[in-house]
Steps between C-alpha positions, in 0.01 A plus 500: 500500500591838419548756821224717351246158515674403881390880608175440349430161672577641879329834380132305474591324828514799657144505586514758813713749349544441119651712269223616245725736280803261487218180392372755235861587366572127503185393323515731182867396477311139449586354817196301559706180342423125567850423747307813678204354529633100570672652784164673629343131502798293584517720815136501551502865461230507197214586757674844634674631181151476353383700792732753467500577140116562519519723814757673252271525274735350251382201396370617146904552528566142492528283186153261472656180574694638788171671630299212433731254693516721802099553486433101490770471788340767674118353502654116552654621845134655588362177408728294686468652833164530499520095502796519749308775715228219513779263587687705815141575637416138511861404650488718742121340606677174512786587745322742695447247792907515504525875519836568631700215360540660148482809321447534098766656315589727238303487195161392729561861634656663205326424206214675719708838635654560105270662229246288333655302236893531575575171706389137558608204684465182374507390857442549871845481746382399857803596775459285796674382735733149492311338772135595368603369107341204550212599644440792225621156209177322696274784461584488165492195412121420664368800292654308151843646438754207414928621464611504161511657180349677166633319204269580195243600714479192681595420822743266557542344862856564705733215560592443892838588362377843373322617813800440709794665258226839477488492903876493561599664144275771471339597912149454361277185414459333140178725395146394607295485176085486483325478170281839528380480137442890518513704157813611516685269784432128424731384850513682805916438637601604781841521662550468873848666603646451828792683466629834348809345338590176290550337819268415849757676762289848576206368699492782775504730173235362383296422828538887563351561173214285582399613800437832381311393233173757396178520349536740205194662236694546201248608234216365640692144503514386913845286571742389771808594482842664613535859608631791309846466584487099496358515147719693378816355638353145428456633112874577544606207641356306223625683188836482678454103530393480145787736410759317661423125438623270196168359479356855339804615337525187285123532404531862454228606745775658728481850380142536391367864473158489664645323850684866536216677387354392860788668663471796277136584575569455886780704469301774297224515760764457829465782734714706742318361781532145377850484461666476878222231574574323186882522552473407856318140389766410281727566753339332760428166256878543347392502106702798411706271263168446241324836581802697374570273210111558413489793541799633378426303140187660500621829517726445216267330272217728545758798558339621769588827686338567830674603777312287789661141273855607535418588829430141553780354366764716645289336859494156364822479264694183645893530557582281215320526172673214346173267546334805239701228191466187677230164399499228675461093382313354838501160264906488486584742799669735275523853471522728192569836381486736248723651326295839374397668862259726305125433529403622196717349273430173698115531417591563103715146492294233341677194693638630847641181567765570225684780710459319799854334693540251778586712832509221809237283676235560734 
């Protein structure tokens, strides 16, 4: 891609603070190409740059095609949550009873809080704690959910092998999957995590979470989960681990746009007074490591510019930034790292895993 089609692409991510005259300049210099708009959907980013051309006013700006694809993506995503909506409500019916052993996760609260039409979730990511997986897995599993996986659009059942690797591999359970038969979500899956990294290890991090678990109205939609700070640090603890593990890099889901786009919206909407309380909680629950590497990738994807973020990582910046380049390889104990430090440039490689170097054991 050229750098005139890269500005382009972040430009109609920018969905809080986009730059209308530098889209326009772009556009009648035909930047509206195809790599432009593969990277919008590859990144699950079709939804927003939609959005933000038309509260440009500029999509009579856009090629047909272009417009057209965006449009279809746009009206798919409204489709699909109002199937998923119909989904989280139900789910959160069936573990009611268990209120404070779980709380839903990012895109059950997300998809909600963005603007119609700019995210989905093709699942629901429980958080509960180790000792209560089992239970939630039974709750599951008596209102039809089997563990597997979506091959073809069939389910196909996990092997005892499977379940375990996921559990000690991954810190969450091989995915719960119901047949819903919905209009737009044929299977219900959802993941149970139990831990906030590859690994089990942090279960007073994630018992504290837990306990302070809330009831939330987010448009209209009524759902347990974390607090403000929790959620957010939980949404950075997760990029990080998706970041930073083999597993992702190698099926290039590492780096993709829209998991930032979380950050970048919190960010956008953080306030003075929210900032000692939130820097406090990471802190106290010691996830400065992933919170800084989340959020300072953010702010140099998106480019962002506001004073209260830098404020936050000059409070939260760790000693040694050296883990900002590492992966990790939980299958062979290994440790990696790359050899281009910039973030950027990193998110523009099509294969990370080519600049990557062995760097020691875990």
């Amino acid at each position: 891609m050229t750098t005139s089609e890269k500005n382009l692409f972040l430009a109609l991510c920018k969905f809080k603070d986009s730059d209308t005259i530098m889209i326009k300049e772009t556009l009648e210099h035909d930047g509206d190409t195809a790599a432009v708009l593969g990277e919008l959907f590859f990144n699950r980013m079709a939804g927003i740059a939609y959005g933000v051309l038309e509260k440009s006013a500029l999509l009579t700006n856009v090629n047909r095609e272009f417009r057209t694809s965006l449009k279809c993506a746009y009206t798919h995503n409204i489709a699909k949550n109002d199937s998923y909506f119909r989904c989280t409500e139900w789910l959160n019916e069936i573990l009611k009873p268990h209120t404070g052993k779980y709380a839903m996760l990012k895109g059950a609260y997300l998809c909600k809080k963005y603007p119609i039409g700019y995210r989905i979730s093709n699942d629901i990511d429980l958080l509960v704690k180790a000792s209560n997986v089992t239970k939630i897995g039974e709750v599951l599993s008596a209102a039809g959910f089997a563990q597997g996986r979506i091959r073809n659009e069939e389910f196909v059942p996990a092997t005892r092998a499977e379940i375990v690797s996921c559990k000690m591999l991954r810190g969450e359970t091989m995915p719960y999957i119901k047949k819903m038969n919905l209009s737009h979500m044929k299977y219900l899956e959802v993941d149970i995590n139990f831990s906030l990294d590859y690994k089990s290890g942090d279960e007073a991090v994630v018992g504290t979470m837990i306990d302070e678990v809330e009831e939330v109205n987010v448009g209209g939609l009524v759902l347990t989960t974390l607090n403000s700070q929790d959620f957010f640090i939980h949404l950075c603890e997760h990029l990080y681990k998706e970041a930073t593990a083999m597993f992702w890099v190698e099926a290039k889901r590492d780096m993709s746009l829209y998991k930032h786009s979380d950050i970048y919206m919190l960010l956008s909407e953080m306030r003075e007074s929210d900032l000692q309380q939130l820097v406090g909680r990471i802190q106290t629950l010691g996830c400065e490591r992933a919170c800084y590497y989340a959020v300072s990738s953010t702010k140099s994807l998106f480019d962002i510019d506001i004073e209260i973020v830098d404020r936050l990582l000059a409070a939260i910046c760790p000693s040694d930034a050296k883990f900002m380049d590492e992966v990790v390889d939980p299958r062979n104990g290994k440790i990696y790292s790359y050899i281009e430090s910039d973030i950027i440039k990193r998110f523009w490689l099509p294969n990370r895993t080519k600049i990557l170097t062995e760097a020691g054991v875990l």
